[in-house]
C-alpha positions, 0 to 999 in steps of 0.5 A: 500500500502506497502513501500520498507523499506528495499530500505529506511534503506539501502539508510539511512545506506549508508548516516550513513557510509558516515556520519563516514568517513566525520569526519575520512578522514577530519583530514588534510582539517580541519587544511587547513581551521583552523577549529574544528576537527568536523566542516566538520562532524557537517555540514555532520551531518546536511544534513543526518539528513536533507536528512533521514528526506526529504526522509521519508516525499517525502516517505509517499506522495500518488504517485498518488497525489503527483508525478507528481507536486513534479518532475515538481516543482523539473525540473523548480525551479532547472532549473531555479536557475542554469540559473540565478545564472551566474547572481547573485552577488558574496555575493550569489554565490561561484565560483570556478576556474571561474566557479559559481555552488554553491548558498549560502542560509543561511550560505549553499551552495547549487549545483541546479546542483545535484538536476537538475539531479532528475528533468531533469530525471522525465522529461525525464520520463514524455516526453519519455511516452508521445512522444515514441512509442512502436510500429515500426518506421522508423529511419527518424520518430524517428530522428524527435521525438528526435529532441526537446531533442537534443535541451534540451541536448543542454541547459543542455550541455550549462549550466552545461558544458560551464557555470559550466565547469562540463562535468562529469555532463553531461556525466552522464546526455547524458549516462542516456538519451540515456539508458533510450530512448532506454527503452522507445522503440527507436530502437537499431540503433537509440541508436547506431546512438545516441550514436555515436553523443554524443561520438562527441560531448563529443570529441569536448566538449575536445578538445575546453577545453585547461583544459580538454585536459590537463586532458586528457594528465595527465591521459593518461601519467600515464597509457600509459606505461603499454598500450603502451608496447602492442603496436609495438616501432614505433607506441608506440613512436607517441602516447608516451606523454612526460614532463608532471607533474606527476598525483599525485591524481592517483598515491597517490589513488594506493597508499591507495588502496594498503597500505589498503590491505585485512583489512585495517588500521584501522577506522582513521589510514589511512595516504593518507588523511594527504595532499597526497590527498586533495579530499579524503573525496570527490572524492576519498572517495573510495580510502580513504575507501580503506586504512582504512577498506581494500578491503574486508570493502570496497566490503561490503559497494559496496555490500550494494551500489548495493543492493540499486540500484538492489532494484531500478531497480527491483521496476522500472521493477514492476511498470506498469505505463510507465512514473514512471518506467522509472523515478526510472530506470532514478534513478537507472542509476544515482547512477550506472553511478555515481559509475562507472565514480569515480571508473573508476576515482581513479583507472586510468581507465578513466580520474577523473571527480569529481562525487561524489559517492551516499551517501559515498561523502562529500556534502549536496547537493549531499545527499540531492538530492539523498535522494530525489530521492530515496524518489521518489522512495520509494513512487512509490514502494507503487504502486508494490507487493513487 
């Protein structure tokens, strides 16, 4: 059985790209935290090597051995850690703006959040195999196979968006699971039926959250001008928010899309990183990229993204068995879902929800876990004619 290595060296030379804008776009957090110039590069270069060393060794597994008891072990221990750490003392958690989603382990900080995500899709993957049919149903028996996982969508709204104060997370989890329902063989009413419940609860989820409305406010504020000028006077006036600060994240992110130009400043040459946006190694490492290595640098490193989701979809379409292909398509919507929502963030296009991109962002447990997955994969791509 032959594994996609070319899946496996792109995953590696995303992190290694990655790797080289964790020590460029850190000059200024470095000075904020009065650390070496290399602090932030030595503990990225630590959890790439960690991630490339994981995604081997989950790689060489035997699929039909180690699958299924890797993807439940993953489910239960991650779910369990992200219900208990609420209750953890202080000395094992970092909290965040009242919100704990990180446990210190060792000297680490680890989010069971990223990792969750890879455990809540095999199981996804698992149930949809096992309770939904290919054949025909009628729209009340396919509410009531469904209702267990609006339950289980629940618990997860509960505690990544209530206790984490994270509904990025969510959004990709309810988006992942309505596609891969659908996949399974749920019909195309059900997904509309479902779809529009999740916009409600997204809506309610909003307008229950003073900060999430005022994020709302500060995103649209920033473009309504531009969407307003469609729009007849009086209407325009109704809808026109005032006095708000401005956006400052969004404006600076225009900002380094635009003084990189076509080429780019230059590896280290950026000046967006230097305070004018704090999250740029993070959440707006794409607009960092941007100014340094230009549009044309940074289509080349979104070509190679999407090269790695396309060699993920195409294993999924190959597999046979129905639980593993739509584990890797569940897989395959992570990293796209993730791409979009901060793409569509930095450029103005949806409010910013703090998702990493796959690989590029700063983090070890966001590489980890997604290093992991694509480990999963990769084992699974022994079972296909490549």
């Amino acid at each position: 059985m032959q594994a996609d290595k070319i899946l496996f060296y792109t995953a590696a030379l995303l992190m290694t790209i990655g790797l080289v804008f964790s020590y460029s776009l850190t000059t200024y957090v470095t000075i904020v935290h009065d650390v070496n110039q290399f602090f932030f590069f030595k503990k990225q270069f630590i959890s790439v090597m960690l991630a490339i060393f994981l995604m081997w060794f989950v790689s060489i597994m035997n699929p039909d051995k180690a699958f299924k008891p890797l993807g439940f072990l993953i489910f239960f221990v991650f779910l369990f850690l992200m219900t208990i750490m609420h209750f953890l003392p202080a000395s094992l958690v970092t909290e965040v703006g009242g919100a704990k989603r990180w446990i210190k382990l060792a000297g680490f900080s680890i989010a069971p959040v990223e990792f969750f995500k890879v455990g809540f899709v095999f199981f996804l993957a698992w149930s949809f195999s096992r309770k939904i049919c290919d054949y025909s149903q009628s729209l009340k028996e396919e509410l009531v196979t469904f209702v267990p996982y609006i339950f289980a969508f629940g618990v997860v709204v509960y505690l990544i968006a209530i206790m984490q104060n994270d509904l990025g997370q969510v959004i990709v989890l309810g988006m992942t699971l309505a596609i891969m329902a659908f996949m399974a063989g749920t019909s195309a009413r059900f997904f509309m039926i479902s779809t529009l419940g999740a916009i409600i609860v997204f809506v309610v989820a909003i307008v229950t959250s003073e900060h999430r409305i005022l994020r709302i406010k500060l995103w649209w504020s920033n473009i309504q001008d531009f969407v307003l000028s469609f729009l007849p006077d009086s209407l325009a006036q109704k809808l026109r928010v005032s006095h708000m600060v401005e956006s400052y994240q969004i404006s600076n992110s225009f900002y380094a899309i635009k003084n990189g130009g076509f080429l780019g400043q230059g590896l280290g040459n950026g000046t967006i990183k230097l305070g004018f946006l704090t999250e740029v190694h993070t959440d707006f490492v794409l607009a960092g990229m941007a100014e340094e290595i230009g549009i044309v640098g940074l289509l080349m490193v979104v070509g190679l993204f999407f090269f790695m989701v396309y060699r993920i979809f195409r294993i999924a379409n190959r597999l046979e068995d129905k639980m593993e292909s739509l584990f890797v398509l569940g897989v395959g919507l992570l990293f796209s879902l993730a791409f979009f929502i901060n793409s569509f963030g930095i450029t103005g296009i949806t409010p910013i929800k703090g998702i990493a991109v796959p690989f590029l962002s700063y983090g070890g447990s966001s590489i980890l876990a997604h290093a992991l997955a694509i480990g999963m994969v990769v084992m699974l791509s022994k079972k296909v004619e490549q």
